[in-house]
VOGU-3710 file (C-alpha; in Angstrom, 3 decimals, decimal comma):
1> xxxxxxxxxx> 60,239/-108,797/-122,345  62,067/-106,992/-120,047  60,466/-107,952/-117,169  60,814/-111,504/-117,755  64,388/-111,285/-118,337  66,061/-109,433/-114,892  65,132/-112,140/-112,522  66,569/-114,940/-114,268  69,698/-112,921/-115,318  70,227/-112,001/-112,104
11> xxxxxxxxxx> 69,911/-115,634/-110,749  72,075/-117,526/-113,698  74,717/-114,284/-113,789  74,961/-114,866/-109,823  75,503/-118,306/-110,394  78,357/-118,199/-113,366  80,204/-115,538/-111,251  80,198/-118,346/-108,310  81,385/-120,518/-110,720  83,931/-118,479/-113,056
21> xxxxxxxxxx> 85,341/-117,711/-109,591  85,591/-121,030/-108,399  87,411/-122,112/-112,062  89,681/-119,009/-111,625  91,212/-120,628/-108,525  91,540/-123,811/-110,355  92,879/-121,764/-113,498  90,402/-122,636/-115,714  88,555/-119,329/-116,036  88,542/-119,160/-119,810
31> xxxxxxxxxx> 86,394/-122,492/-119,875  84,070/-121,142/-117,120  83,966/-117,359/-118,982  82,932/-119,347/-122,305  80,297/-121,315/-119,900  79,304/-118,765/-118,742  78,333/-116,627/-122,221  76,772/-119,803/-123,715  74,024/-120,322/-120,194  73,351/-116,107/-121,182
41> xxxxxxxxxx> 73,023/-116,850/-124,632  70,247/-119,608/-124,347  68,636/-117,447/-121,382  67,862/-114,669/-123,493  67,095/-116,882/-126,784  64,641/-118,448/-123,991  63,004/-115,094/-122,538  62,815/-114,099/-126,706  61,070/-116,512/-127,955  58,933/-117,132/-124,783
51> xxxxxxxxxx> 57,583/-113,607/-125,799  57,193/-114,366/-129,750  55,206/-117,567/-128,812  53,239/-115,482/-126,261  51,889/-112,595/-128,848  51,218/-115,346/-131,975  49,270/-117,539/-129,166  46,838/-114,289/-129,016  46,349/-115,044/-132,954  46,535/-118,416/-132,938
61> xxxxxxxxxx> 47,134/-121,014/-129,929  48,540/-123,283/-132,486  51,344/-121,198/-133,954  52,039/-120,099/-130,370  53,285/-124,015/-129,794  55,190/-123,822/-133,010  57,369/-121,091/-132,223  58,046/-123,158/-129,033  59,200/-126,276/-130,753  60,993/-124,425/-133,069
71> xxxxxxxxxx> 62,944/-122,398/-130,594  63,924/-125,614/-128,890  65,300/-127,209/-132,101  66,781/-123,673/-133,007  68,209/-123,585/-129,517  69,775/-127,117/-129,336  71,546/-126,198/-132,583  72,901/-123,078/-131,041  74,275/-124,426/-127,845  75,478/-127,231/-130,051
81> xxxxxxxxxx> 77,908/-124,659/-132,268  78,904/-122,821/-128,963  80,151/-125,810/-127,602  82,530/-127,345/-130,759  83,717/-123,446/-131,319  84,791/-123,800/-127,555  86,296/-127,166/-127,466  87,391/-127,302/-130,896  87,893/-123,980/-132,630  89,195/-121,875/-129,013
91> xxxxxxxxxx> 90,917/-125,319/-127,298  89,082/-124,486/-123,875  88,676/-126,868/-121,074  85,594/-128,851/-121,174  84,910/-129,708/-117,510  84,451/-125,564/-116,803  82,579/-124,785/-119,438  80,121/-127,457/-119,440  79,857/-127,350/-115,262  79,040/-123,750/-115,414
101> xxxxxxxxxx> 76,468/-123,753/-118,623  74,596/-126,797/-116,567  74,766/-125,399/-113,004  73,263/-121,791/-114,804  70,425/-123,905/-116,151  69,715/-125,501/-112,896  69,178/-122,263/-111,650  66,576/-121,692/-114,484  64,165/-123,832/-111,606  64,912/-121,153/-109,005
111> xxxxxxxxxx> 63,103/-118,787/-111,340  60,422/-121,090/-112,213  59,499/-120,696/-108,700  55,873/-119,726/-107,502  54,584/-119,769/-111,394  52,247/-121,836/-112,656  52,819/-121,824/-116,459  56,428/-121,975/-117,918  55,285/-118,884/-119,840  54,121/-116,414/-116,614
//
């Protein structure tokens, strides 16, 4: 798990530092921070479950697909409750926070590079 985990921590934390520091200037760093914790949070749900559906596929190619669909629904609920507990429940800006969580998951492509199955 490990190994699939640096290189797109290393991309999405490079790009929420760009961003939390361009929100800092603007005084919004708060919204950005909170961004920022919510793209990390689905990153790693990602890079767990990617490994869960990987070792039932050796069992079972079906329940290998499973664990997939439920980590997306699992996933959307997540992000979901991370983003009313920052809007609603903390009062943070929304532009920020929802700039930096979507420019961390365009970076997601950038580690998608050079593979040839979304679980290499």
């Amino acid at each position: 798990m490990l190994n699939n985990l640096v290189r797109p921590l290393v991309i999405q934390g490079l790009i929420g530092a760009v961003a939390l520091t361009v929100f800092t200037y603007y005084e919004h760093a708060a919204g950005a921070a909170f961004g920022v914790l919510i793209g990390l949070a689905n990153v790693l749900m990602l890079a767990y479950t990617f490994d869960r559906a990987n070792a039932k596929a050796e069992q079972n190619p079906k329940s290998g697909i499973l664990v997939l669909y439920m980590s997306a629904v699992i996933r959307f609920m997540l992000l979901a409750v991370l983003f009313v507990i920052g809007l609603a429940f903390l009062k943070l800006e929304p532009m920020p926070m929802v700039v930096t969580f979507v420019l961390m998951q365009i970076g997601q492509m950038f580690n998608l590079q050079g593979k040839r199955r979304l679980t290499d």
